[in-house]
Structures are given as structure tokens and as C-alpha cells.
C-alpha positions in Angstrom: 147.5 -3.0 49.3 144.1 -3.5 47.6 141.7 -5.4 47.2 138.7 -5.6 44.4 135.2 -5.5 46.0 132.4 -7.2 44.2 128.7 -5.5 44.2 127.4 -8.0 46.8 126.9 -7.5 50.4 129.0 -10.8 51.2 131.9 -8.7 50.0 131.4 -6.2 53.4 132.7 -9.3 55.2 135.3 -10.7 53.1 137.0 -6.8 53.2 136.5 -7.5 56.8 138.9 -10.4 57.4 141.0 -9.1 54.6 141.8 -6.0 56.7 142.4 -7.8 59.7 145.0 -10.2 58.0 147.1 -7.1 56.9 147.6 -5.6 60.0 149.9 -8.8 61.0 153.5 -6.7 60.9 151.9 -3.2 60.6 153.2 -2.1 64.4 149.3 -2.0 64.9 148.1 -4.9 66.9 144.9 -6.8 66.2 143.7 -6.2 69.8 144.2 -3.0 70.2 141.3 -0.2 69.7 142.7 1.3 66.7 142.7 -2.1 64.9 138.8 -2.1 66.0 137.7 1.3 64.7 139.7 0.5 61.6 137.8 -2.4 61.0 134.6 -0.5 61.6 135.6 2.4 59.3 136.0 -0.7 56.8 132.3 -2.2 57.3 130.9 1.5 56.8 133.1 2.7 53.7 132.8 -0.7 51.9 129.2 -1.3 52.7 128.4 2.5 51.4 130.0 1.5 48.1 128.7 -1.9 47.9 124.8 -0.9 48.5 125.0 2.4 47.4 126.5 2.1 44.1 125.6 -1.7 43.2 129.2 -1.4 41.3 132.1 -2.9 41.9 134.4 -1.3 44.1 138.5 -0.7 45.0 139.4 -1.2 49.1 143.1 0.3 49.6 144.7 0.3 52.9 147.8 2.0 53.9 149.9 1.1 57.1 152.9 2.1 58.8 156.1 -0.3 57.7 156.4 -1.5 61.3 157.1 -0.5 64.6 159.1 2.3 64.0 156.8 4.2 61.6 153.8 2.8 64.2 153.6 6.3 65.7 154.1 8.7 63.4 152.4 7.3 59.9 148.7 7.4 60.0 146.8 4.2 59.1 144.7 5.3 55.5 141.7 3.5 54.2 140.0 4.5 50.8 137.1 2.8 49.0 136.9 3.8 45.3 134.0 2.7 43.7 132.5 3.8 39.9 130.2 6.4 40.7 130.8 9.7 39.9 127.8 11.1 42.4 129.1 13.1 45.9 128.2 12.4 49.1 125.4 14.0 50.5 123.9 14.1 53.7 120.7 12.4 54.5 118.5 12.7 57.9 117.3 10.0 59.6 114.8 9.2 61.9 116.1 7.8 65.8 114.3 4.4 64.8 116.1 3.7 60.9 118.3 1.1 60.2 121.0 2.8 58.5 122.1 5.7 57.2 124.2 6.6 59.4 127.7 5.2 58.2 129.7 8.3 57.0 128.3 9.9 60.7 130.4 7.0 62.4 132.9 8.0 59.5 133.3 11.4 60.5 133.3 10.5 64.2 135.5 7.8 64.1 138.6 8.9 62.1 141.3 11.7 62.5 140.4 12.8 59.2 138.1 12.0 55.9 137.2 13.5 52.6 136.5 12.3 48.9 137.6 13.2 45.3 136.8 12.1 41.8 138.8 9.2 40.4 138.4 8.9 36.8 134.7 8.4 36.3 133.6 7.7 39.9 134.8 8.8 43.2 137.1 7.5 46.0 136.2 7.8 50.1 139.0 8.4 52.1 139.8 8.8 55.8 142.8 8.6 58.1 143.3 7.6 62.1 146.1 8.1 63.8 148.2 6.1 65.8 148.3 8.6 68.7 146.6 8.7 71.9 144.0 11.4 71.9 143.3 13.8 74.7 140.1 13.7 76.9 137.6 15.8 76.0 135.5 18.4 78.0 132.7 16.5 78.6 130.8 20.0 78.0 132.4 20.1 74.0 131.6 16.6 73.8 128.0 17.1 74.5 128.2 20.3 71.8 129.6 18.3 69.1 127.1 15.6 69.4 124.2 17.5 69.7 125.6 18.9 66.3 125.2 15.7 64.9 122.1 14.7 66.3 119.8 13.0 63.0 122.5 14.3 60.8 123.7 11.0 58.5 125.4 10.9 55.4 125.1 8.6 52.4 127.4 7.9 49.4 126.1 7.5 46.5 
């Protein structure tokens, strides 16, 4: 499934709702806290492209085929857009307004990446439909601190 993004930040909320409607019959239920972060992952990825790039864009969403492949397929997201520049990682001050989206990226999802697509690049990342394991709340406080004014920005 895909949908074409426009270079327009209206578009961040249209990919919103259009995300939303597609997990009716996925096995992954619209309440449920995967549903949420997926929708998140959505706003960051699409909104990186959209202001980033000022091009138009490519959302594509994968889901499992139902209940049965629910627990085992992982839910994909991937925003292409027509900008061949990488990633890179950008600091930011406790009081900016953004630039921290592919942080919450990294964070949030099971696991992410890019690659070139013809002349511009796609932004990929996966979740899981698994329950994770609570964390040490010691490693938890070392991965953060990791993190801490670390943001990244596509470009």
C-alpha cells in the first residue's frame, strides 16, 4: 500500500488518517499501543520528508494479512522521498522545537535504516508485533543518557 505525499505540511495529517484507515483488517487494532507508535513513526518520517526535502514524497506501509500473520510479520513503514542527501545527525538545544524526529525514530521502532532509491533515498523502520521485555531500569537510564541532545535530521 502507498500513498503519494505532496510537499505541504497538510499532507503530515492526511498520511495520518490514511494509516489509520489501513490498519482496519491488519490483526493490529486501532487502540492498541502499537497502532499509536505507528502512527507517530508516520508524523515523524512523513514530516522529515515533507519539510526537509520540499519534494514530493512516497508513504508505503506494510502489514501482516490478518490475525494469523498478526504475531509474527512485523508492521513496515517507509517514506521515499527525491532527495538523494543522507541522514545526518543534528544537536539540539533542550528548548528547540524540532529536530528530534529520527531520535523518536530510533527509539520507537524495532528496527530502522535508509538506502538510495533511484535519485533520492527511502526511510525505513520496522515494529514488531511482540510484547517486549522490561528493561533494567539501570540500562534504560544508560541508553538515554546516550541520546541525550543527540537528534537526527533527513535531508
Amino acid at each position: 500500500m502507498q500513498l503519494e505525499i505532496r510537499p505541504d505540511p497538510a499532507e503530515v495529517g492526511r498520511a495520518r488518517r490514511w494509516a489509520r484507515a489501513r490498519l482496519v483488517g491488519s490483526g493490529v487494532g486501532a487502540d492498541e499501543p502499537l497502532a499509536e507508535t505507528l502512527i507517530l513513526l508516520v508524523s515523524e518520517l512523513v514530516t522529515n520528508a515533507v519539510v526537509h526535502t520540499g519534494r514530493p514524497a512516497v508513504l508505503r506501509l506494510s502489514l501482516p494479512g490478518g490475525e494469523a500473520e498478526a504475531e509474527t510479520v512485523p508492521v513496515r513503514l517507509e517514506v521515499a522521498d527525491r532527495s538523494g542527501l543522507a541522514p545526518v545527525p543534528r544537536w539540539v538545544d533542550g528548548d528547540a522545537t524540532g529536530g528530534r524526529g529520527l531520535a523518536l525514530v530510533d527509539g520507537l521502532a524495532d528496527r530502522w535504516g535508509w538506502s538510495r532509491e533511484g535519485a533520492g533515498k527511502s526511510i525505513w523502520c520496522e515494529l514488531d508485533r511482540c510484547e517486549r521485555p522490561q528493561q533494567d531500569t539501570k540500562v534504560y537510564d544508560i541508553e538515554a543518557a546516550a541520546y541525550e541532545g543527540l537528534a537526527f535530521e533527513a535531508v
